[in-house]
Backbone as a chain_set.jsonl record, in Angstrom:
{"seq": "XXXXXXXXXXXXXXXXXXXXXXXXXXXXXXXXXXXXXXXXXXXXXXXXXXXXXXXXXXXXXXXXXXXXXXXXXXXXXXXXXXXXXXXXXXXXXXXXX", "coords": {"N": [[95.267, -46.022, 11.222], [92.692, -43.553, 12.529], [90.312, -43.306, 15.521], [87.301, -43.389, 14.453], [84.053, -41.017, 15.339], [80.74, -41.484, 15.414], [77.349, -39.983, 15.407], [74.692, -41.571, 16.257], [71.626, -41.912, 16.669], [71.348, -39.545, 18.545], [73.291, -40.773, 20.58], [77.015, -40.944, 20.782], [78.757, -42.881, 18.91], [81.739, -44.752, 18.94], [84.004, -45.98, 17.13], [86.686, -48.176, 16.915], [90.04, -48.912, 16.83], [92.472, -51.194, 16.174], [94.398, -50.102, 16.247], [94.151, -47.332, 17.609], [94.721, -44.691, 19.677], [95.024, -45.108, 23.07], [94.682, -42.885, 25.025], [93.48, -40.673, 24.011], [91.538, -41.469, 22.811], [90.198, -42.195, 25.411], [89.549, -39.928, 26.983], [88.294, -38.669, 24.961], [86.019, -39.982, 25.299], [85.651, -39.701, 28.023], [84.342, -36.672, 27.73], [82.067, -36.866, 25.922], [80.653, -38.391, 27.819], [80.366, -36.752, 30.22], [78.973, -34.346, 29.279], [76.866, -36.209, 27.732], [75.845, -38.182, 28.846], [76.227, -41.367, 28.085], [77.716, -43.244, 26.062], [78.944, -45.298, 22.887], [80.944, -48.313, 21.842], [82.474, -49.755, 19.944], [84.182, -52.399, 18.336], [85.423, -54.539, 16.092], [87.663, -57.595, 15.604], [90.571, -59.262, 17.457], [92.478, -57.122, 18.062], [91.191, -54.503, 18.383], [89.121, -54.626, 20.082], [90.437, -55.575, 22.283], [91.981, -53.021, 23.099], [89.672, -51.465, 22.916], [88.887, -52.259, 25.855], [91.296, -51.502, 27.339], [90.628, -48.815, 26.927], [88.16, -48.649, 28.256], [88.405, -48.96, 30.912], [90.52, -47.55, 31.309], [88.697, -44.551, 30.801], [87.559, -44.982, 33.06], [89.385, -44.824, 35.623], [89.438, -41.774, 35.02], [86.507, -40.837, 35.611], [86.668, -41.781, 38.486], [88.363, -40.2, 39.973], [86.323, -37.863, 39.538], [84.748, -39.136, 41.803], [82.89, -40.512, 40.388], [80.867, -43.239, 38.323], [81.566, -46.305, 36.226], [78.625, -47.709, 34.402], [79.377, -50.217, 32.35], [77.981, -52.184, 29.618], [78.231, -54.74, 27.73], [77.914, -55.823, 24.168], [76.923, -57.45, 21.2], [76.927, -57.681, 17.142], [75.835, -58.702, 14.308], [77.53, -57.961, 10.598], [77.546, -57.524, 7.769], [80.668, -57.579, 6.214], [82.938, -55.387, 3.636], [83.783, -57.591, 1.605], [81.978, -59.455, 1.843], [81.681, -61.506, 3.953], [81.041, -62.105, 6.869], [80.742, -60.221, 9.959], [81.526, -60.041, 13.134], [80.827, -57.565, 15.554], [81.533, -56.151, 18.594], [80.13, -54.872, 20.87], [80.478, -51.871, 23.782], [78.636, -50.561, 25.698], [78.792, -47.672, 27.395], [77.407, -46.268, 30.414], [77.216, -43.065, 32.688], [77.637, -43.384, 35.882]], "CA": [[93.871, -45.612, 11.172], [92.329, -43.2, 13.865], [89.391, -44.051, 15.869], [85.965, -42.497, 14.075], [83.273, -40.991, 15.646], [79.658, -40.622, 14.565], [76.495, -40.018, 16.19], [73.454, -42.302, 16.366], [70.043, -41.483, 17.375], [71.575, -39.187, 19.747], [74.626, -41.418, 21.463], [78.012, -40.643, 20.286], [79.395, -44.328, 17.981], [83.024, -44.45, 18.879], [84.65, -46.994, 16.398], [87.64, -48.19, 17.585], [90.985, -49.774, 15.569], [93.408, -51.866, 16.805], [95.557, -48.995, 16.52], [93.829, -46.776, 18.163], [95.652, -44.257, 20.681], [94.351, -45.244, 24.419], [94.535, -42.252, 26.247], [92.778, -39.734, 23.037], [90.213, -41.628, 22.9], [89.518, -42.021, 26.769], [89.452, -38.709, 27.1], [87.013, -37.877, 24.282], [85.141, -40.91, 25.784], [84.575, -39.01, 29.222], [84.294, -35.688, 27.649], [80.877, -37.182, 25.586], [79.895, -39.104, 29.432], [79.675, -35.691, 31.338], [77.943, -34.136, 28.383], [75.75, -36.657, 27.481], [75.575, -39.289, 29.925], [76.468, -42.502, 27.552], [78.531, -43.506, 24.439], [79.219, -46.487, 22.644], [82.358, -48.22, 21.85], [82.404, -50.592, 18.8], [85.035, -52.825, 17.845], [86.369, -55.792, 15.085], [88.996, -58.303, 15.523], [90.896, -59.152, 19.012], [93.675, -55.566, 18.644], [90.26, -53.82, 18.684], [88.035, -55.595, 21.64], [91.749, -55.64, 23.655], [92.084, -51.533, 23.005], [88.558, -51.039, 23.771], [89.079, -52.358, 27.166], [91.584, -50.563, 27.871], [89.979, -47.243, 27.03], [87.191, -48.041, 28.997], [89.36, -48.854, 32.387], [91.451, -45.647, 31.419], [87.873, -43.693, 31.127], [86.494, -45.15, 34.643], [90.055, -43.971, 36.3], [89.458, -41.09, 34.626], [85.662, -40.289, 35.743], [86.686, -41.611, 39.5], [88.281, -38.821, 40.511], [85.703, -36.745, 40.512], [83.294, -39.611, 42.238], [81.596, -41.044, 39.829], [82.019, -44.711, 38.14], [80.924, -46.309, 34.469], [78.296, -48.859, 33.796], [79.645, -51.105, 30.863], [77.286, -53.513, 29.041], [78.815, -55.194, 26.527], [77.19, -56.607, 23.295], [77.641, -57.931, 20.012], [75.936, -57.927, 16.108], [76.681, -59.314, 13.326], [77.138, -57.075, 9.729], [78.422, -58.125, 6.905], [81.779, -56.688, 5.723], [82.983, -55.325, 2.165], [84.258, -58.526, 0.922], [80.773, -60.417, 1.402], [81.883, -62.122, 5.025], [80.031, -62.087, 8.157], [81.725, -59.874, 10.932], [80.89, -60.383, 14.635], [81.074, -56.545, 15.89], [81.436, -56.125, 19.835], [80.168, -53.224, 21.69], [80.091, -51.663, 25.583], [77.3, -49.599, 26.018], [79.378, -47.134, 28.469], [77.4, -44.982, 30.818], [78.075, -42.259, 33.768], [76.699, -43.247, 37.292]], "C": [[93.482, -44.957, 12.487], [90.923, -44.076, 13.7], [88.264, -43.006, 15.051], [84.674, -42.564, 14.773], [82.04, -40.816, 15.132], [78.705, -40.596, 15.683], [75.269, -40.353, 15.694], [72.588, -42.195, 17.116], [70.391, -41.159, 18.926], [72.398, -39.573, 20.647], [75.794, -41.664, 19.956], [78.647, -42.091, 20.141], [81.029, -44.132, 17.968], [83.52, -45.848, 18.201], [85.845, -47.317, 16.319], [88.476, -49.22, 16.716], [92.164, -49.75, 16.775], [94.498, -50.862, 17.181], [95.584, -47.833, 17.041], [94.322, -45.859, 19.355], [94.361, -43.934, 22.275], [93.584, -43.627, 24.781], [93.73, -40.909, 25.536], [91.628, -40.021, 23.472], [89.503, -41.798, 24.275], [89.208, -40.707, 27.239], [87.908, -38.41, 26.134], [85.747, -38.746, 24.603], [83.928, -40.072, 27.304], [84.025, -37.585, 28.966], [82.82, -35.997, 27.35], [80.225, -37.527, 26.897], [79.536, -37.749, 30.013], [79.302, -34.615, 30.382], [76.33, -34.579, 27.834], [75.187, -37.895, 28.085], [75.792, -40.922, 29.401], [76.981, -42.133, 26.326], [78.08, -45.434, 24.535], [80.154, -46.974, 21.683], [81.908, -49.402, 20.761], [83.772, -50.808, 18.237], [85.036, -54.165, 16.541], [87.381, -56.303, 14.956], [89.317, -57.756, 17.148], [91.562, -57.488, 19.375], [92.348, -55.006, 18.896], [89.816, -53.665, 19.968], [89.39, -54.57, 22.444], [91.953, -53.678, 23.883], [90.674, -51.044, 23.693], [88.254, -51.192, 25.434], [89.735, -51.754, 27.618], [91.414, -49.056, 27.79], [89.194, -47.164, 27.699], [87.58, -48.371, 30.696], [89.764, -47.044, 32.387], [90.366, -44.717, 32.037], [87.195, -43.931, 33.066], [87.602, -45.324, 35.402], [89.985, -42.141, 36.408], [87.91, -40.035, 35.624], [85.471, -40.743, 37.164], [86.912, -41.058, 40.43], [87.415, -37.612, 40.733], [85.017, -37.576, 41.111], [82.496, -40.14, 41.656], [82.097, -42.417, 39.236], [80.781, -44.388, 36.955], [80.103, -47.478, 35.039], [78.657, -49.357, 32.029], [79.016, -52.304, 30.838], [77.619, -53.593, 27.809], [77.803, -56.345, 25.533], [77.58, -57.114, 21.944], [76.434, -57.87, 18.304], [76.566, -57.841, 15.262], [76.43, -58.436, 11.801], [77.792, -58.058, 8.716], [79.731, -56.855, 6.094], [81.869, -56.46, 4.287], [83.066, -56.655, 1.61], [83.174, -59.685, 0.999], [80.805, -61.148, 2.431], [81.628, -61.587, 5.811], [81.116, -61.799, 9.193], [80.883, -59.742, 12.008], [81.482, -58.657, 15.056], [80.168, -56.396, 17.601], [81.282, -54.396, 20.028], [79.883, -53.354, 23.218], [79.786, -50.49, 24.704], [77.887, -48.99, 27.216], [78.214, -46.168, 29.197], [77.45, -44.873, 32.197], [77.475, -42.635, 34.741], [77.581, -42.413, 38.171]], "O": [[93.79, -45.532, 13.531], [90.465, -44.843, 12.854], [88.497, -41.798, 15.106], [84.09, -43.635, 14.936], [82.011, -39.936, 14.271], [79.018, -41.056, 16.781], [74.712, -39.666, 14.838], [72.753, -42.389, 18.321], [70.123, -41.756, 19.968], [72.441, -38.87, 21.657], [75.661, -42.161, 18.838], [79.084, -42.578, 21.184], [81.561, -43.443, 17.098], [83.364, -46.853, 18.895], [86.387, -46.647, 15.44], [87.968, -50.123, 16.052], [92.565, -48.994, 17.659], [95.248, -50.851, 18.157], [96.619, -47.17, 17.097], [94.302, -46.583, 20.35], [93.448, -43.135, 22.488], [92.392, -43.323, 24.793], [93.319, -40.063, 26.33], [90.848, -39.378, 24.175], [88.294, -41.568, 24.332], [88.349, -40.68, 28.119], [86.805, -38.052, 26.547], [84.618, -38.381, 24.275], [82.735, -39.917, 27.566], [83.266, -37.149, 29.832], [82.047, -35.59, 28.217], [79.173, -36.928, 27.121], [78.351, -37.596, 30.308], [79.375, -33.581, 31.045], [75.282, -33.968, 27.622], [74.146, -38.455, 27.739], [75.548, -41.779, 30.25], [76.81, -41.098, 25.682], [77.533, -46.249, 25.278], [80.33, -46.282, 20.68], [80.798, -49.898, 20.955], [84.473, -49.909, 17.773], [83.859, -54.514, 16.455], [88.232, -55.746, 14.262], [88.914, -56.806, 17.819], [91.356, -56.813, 20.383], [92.268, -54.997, 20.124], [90.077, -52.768, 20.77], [89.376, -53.441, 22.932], [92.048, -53.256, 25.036], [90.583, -50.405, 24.741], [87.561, -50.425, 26.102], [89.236, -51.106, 28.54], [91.999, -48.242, 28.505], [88.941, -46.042, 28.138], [86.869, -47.897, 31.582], [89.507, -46.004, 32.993], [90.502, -44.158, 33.125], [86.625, -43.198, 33.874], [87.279, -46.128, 36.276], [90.298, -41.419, 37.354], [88.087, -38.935, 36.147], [84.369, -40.417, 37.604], [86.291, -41.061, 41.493], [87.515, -36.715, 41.569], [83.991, -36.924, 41.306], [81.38, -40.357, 42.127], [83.24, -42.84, 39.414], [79.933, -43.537, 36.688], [80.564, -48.189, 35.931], [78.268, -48.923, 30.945], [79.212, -53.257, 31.593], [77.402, -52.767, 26.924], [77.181, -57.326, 25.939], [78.789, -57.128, 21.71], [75.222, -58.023, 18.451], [77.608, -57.2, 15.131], [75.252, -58.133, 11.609], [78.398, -59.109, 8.923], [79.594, -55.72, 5.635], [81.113, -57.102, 3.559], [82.055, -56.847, 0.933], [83.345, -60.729, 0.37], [79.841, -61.905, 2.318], [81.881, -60.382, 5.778], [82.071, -62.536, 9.441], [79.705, -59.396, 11.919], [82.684, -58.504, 14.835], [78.968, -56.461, 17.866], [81.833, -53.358, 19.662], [79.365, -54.291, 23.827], [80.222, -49.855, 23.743], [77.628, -49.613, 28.246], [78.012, -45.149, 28.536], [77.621, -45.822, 32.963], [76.334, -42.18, 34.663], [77.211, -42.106, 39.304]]}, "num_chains": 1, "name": "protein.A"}
């Protein structure tokens, strides 16, 4: 499964799968940051979370070279999935300082 993006009231929804390829999505992570000054990273299940972290390290090596660093606030809300069970969905709120 790739990662899917959409866009919500104006900040780019990066939805992220365990299987997810790091260094794509860090990239299209900082490309949205010095465009639009924040994203947000949304995961399910630990491969997720654990991938999302490391995309958002990768991105804030990525956006230190030129000088600049990330704020990440991380959050959580609960949806309910197809099958009628209650999923805990983690997000970082990434943006550019």
């Amino acid at each position: 499964m790739e990662t899917t993006v959409r866009q919500v009231e104006g900040e780019y929804v990066f939805k992220i799968k365990k299987d997810s390829n790091v260094r794509k999505v860090a990239t299209a992570v900082v490309g949205e940051l010095n465009s639009k000054g924040a994203v947000r990273l949304q995961g399910i299940g630990a491969g997720a979370i654990n991938q999302m972290s490391k995309i958002a390290v990768h991105a804030r090596g990525e956006v230190a070279r030129g000088g600049k660093d990330l704020i990440i606030r991380p959050g959580m809300f609960n949806e309910i999935g197809s099958d009628g069970n209650e999923l805990t969905v983690i997000i970082f709120n990434v943006s550019l300082v």
